[in-house]
C-alpha positions as CSV (number, residue, x, y, z in Angstrom):
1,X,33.8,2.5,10.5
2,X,31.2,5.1,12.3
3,X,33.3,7.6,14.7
4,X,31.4,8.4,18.1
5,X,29.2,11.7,17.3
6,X,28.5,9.4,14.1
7,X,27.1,6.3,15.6
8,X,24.8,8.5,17.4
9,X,23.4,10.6,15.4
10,X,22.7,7.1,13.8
11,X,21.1,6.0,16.7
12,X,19.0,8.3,17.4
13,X,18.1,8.5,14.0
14,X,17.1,4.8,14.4
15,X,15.2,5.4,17.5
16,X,13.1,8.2,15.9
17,X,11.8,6.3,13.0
18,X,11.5,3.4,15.3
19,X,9.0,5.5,17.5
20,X,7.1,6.8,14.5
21,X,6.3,3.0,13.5
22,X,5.2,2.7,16.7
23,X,3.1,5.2,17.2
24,X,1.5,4.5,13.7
25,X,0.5,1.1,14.3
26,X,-1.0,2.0,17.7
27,X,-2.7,4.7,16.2
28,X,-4.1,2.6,13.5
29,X,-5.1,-0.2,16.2
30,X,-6.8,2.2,18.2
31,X,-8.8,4.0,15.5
32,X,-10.3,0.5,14.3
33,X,-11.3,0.4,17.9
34,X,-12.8,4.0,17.9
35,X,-14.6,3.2,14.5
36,X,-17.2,1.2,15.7
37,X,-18.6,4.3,17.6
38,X,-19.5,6.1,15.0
39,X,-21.9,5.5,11.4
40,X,-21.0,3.3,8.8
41,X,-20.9,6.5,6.8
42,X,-18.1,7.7,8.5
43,X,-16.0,4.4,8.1
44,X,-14.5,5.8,5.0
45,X,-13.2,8.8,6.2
46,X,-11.3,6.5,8.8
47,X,-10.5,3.7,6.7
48,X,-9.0,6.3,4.3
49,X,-6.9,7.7,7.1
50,X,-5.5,4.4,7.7
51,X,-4.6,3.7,4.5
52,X,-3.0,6.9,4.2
53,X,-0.6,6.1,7.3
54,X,0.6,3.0,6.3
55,X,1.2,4.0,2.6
56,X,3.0,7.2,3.4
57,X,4.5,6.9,6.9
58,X,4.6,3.0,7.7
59,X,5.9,1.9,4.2
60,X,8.8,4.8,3.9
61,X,9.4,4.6,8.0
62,X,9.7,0.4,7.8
63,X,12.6,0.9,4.5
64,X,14.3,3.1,6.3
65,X,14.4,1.4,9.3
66,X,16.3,-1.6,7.5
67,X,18.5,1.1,5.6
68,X,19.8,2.0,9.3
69,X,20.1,-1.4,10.4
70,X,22.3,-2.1,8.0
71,X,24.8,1.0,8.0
72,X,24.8,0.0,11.8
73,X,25.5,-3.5,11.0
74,X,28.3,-2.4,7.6
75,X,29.8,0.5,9.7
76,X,30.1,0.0,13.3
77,X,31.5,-3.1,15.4
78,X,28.0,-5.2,16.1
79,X,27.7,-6.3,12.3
80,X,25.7,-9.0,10.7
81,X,26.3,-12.2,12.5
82,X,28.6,-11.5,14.7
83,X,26.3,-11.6,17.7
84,X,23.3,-14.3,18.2
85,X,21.0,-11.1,19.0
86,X,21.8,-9.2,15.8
87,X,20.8,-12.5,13.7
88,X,17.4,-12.9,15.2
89,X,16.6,-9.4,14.7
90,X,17.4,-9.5,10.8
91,X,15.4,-12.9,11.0
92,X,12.7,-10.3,12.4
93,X,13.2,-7.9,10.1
94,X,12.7,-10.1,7.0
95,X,9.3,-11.5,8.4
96,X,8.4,-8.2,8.7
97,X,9.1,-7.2,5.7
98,X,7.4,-10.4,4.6
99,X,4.0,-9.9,6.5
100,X,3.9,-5.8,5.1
101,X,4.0,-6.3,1.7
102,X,2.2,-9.4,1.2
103,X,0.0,-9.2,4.1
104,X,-0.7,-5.6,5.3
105,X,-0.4,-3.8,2.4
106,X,-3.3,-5.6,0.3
107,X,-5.7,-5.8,3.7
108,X,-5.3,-2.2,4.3
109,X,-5.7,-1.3,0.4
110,X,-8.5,-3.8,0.4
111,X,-10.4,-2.0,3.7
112,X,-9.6,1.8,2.5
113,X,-11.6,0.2,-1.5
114,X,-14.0,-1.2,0.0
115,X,-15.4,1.1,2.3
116,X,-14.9,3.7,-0.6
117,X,-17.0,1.9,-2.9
118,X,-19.8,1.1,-0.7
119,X,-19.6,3.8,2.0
120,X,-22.7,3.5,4.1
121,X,-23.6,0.3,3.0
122,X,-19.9,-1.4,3.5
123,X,-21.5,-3.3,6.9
124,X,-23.1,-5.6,4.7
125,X,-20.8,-6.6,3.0
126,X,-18.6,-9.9,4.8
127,X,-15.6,-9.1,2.9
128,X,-15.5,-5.8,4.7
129,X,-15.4,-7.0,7.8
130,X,-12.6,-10.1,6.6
131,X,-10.3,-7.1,5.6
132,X,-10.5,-5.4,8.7
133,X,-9.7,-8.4,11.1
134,X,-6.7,-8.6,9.0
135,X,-5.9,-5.0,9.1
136,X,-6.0,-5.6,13.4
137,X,-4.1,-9.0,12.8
138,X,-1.4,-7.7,10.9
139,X,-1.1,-4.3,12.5
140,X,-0.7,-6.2,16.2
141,X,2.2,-9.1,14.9
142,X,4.5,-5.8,13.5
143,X,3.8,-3.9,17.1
144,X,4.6,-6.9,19.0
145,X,7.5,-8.2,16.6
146,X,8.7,-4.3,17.1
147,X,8.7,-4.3,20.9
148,X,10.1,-7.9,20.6
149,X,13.2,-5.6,18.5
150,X,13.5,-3.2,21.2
151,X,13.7,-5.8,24.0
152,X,16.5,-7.7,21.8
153,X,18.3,-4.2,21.3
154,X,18.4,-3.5,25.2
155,X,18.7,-6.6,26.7
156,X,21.3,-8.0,23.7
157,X,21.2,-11.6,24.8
158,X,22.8,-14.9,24.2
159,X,26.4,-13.2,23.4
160,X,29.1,-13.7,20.9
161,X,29.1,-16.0,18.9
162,X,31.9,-18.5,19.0
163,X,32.6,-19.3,15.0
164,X,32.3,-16.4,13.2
165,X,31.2,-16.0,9.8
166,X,33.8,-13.9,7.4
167,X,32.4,-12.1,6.4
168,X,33.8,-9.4,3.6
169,X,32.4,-5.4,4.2
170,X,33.8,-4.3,0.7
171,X,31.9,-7.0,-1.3
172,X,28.8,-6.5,1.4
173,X,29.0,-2.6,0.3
174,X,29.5,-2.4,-3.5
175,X,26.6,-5.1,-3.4
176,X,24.4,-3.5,-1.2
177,X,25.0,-0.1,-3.4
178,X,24.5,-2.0,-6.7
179,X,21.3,-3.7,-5.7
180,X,20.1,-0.4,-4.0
181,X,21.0,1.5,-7.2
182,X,19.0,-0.6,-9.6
183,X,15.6,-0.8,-7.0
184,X,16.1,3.1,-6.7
185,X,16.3,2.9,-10.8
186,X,13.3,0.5,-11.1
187,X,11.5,2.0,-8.3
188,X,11.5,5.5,-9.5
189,X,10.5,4.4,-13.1
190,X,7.6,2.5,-12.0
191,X,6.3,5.6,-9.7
192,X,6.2,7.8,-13.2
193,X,4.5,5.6,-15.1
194,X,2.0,5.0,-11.9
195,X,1.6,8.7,-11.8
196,X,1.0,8.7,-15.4
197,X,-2.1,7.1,-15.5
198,X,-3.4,8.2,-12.4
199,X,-3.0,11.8,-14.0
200,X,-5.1,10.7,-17.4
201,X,-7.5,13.3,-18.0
202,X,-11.1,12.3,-18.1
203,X,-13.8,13.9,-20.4
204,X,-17.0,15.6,-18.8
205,X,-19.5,13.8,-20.4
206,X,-23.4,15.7,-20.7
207,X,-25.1,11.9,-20.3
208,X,-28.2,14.2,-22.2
209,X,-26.4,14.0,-25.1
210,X,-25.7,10.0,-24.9
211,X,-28.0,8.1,-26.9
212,X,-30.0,4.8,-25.2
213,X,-27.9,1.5,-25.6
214,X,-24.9,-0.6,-24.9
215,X,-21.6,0.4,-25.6
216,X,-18.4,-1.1,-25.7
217,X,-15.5,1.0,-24.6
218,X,-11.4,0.1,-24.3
219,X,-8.5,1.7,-22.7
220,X,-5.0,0.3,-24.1
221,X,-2.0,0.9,-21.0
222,X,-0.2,-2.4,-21.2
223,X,-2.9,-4.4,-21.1
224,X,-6.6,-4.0,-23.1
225,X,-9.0,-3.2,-20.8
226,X,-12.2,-3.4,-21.9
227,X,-16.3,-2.7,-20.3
228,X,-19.4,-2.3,-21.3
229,X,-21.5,0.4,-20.3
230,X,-25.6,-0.1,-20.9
231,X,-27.2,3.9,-21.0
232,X,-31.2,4.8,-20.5
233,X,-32.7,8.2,-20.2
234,X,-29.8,9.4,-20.0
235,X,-28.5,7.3,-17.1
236,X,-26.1,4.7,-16.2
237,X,-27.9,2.3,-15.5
238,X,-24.9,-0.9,-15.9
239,X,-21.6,-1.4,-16.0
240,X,-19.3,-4.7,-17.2
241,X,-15.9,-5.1,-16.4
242,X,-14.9,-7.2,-19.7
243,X,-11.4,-7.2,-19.6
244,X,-8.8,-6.5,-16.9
245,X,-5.9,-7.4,-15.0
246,X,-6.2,-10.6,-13.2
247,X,-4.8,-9.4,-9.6
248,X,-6.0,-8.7,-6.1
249,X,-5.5,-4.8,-6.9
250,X,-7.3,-4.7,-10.4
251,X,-10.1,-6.7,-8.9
252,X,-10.5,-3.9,-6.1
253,X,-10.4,-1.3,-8.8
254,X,-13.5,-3.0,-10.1
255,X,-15.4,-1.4,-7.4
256,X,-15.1,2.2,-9.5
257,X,-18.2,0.9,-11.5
258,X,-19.9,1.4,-8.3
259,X,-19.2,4.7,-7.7
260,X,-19.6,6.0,-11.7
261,X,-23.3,4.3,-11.4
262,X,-24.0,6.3,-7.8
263,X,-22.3,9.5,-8.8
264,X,-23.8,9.6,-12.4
265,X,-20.5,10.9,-14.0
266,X,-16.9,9.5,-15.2
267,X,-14.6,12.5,-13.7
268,X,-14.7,10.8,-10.1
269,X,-11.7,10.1,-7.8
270,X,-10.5,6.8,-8.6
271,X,-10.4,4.0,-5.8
272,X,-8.8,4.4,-2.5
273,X,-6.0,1.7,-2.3
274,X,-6.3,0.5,-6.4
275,X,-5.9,4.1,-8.0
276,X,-3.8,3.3,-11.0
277,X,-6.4,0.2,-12.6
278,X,-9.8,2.3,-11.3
279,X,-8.5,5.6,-13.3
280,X,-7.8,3.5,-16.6
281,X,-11.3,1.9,-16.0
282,X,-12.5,5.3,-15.8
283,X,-10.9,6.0,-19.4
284,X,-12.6,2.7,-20.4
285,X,-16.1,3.5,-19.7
286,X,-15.4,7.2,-21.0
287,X,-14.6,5.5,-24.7
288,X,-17.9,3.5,-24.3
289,X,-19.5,6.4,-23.9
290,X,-18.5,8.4,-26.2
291,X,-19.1,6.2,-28.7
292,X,-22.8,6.8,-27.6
293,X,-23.2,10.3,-28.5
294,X,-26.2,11.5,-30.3
């Protein structure tokens, strides 16, 4: 059990990554609201912001938010189920974990790609606007479930509860280090490989030296990905996604065709919000043309 100057420092430890949650929610709520003042050409550099505050600070802040509930629960006298209040916030804490991966995480990707792909143009598009409704949606249910957390913390109604559940810290511990041993393991694994293929190189390509015609280019990284890539005059003037991944992140690093045909090269930064799929599309289309050289 957690000594006095222990349970605090835990506390306010709690409190500060509470607060930074906070404050990164409102500040995502209020720059939706502040977007519509300015171009549609600015959108991205916004939408990209966004995305870049829930992946690096709302993700990270959110795990170790639970990590301190439950050294508060394993470690100190209020533990899992002892009290009413504690259950309903763990109840809470699950839906939101529910509602960030599964429901924040691919609206945010989905706004940051999209208004990367189509930039100026991303007003037109319906799906645009679909991703960012969700974005505000999601952004408000974790701010209001979060105050709902802090009034439940404060006000720690409803009481004791009168039959207890034993329940036994050592096997709660050793489990809770196992399984957090093994997603650390799996977790950090994954990450590499990600990093991986986001770091393939990619071949600057003189499109004067690429012969007129369709080509048929493949990039093998667990899966065959496959395009074709139609040349004229030296420009790309098509590209076909043949083969790939059949998920809501691989579909959204289709959009990288886009910005190959607009930019007229391959060495472009990869998708905002799908970067692993768009890069090894990018080594696709590089093998197509290649294969076109004069």
């Amino acid at each position: 059990m957690f000594k006095t100057p222990g349970k605090r420092i835990l506390l306010s430890f709690h409190i500060i990554l509470i607060s930074i949650w906070l404050g990164s929610l409102t500040s995502i709520l209020l720059l939706q609201i502040c977007k519509r003042s300015l171009p549609a050409a600015h959108f991205f550099v916004v939408d990209g912001f966004i995305f870049a505050v829930f992946d690096s600070v709302i993700m990270y802040v959110s795990i170790a938010v639970a990590i301190s509930g439950l050294l508060f629960s394993m470690f100190t006298k209020w533990g899992f189920f002892k009290f009413r209040w504690i259950t309903v916030k763990w109840i809470a804490i699950f839906l939101l974990a529910i509602i960030i991966i599964f429901l924040a995480s691919p609206s945010i990707n989905g706004l940051a790609a999209f208004s990367d792909v189509f930039r100026q143009i991303c007003e037109s598009n319906p799906d645009y606007f679909t991703f960012e409704s969700k974005v505000v949606f999601y952004s408000s249910i974790q701010l209001a479930t979060l105050v709902f957390l802090i009034f439940l913390s404060v006000i720690k109604p409803w009481g004791i509860r009168k039959q207890r559940l034993k329940v036994n810290r050592k096997v709660i511990i050793s489990s809770g280090l196992i399984i957090g041993i093994l997603l650390a393991g799996s977790n950090i694994m994954q990450y590499l490989q990600l990093q991986h293929y986001r770091n393939l190189p990619i071949t600057e390509i003189n499109l004067a030296q690429v012969a007129d015609g369709s080509f048929i280019g493949k990039a093998n990284y667990g899966f065959e990905y496959e395009v074709k890539v139609d040349v004229k005059n030296n420009i790309i003037e098509n590209i076909e996604i043949l083969k790939n991944r059949d998920n809501f992140y691989a579909r959204l690093a289709e959009g990288v065709k886009y910005k190959i045909i607009r930019e007229q090269k391959i060495n472009i930064d990869a998708v905002t919000g799908a970067t692993t799929t768009s890069k090894i599309l990018m080594k696709a289309v590089e093998d197509a043309i290649l294969s076109g050289g004069k």
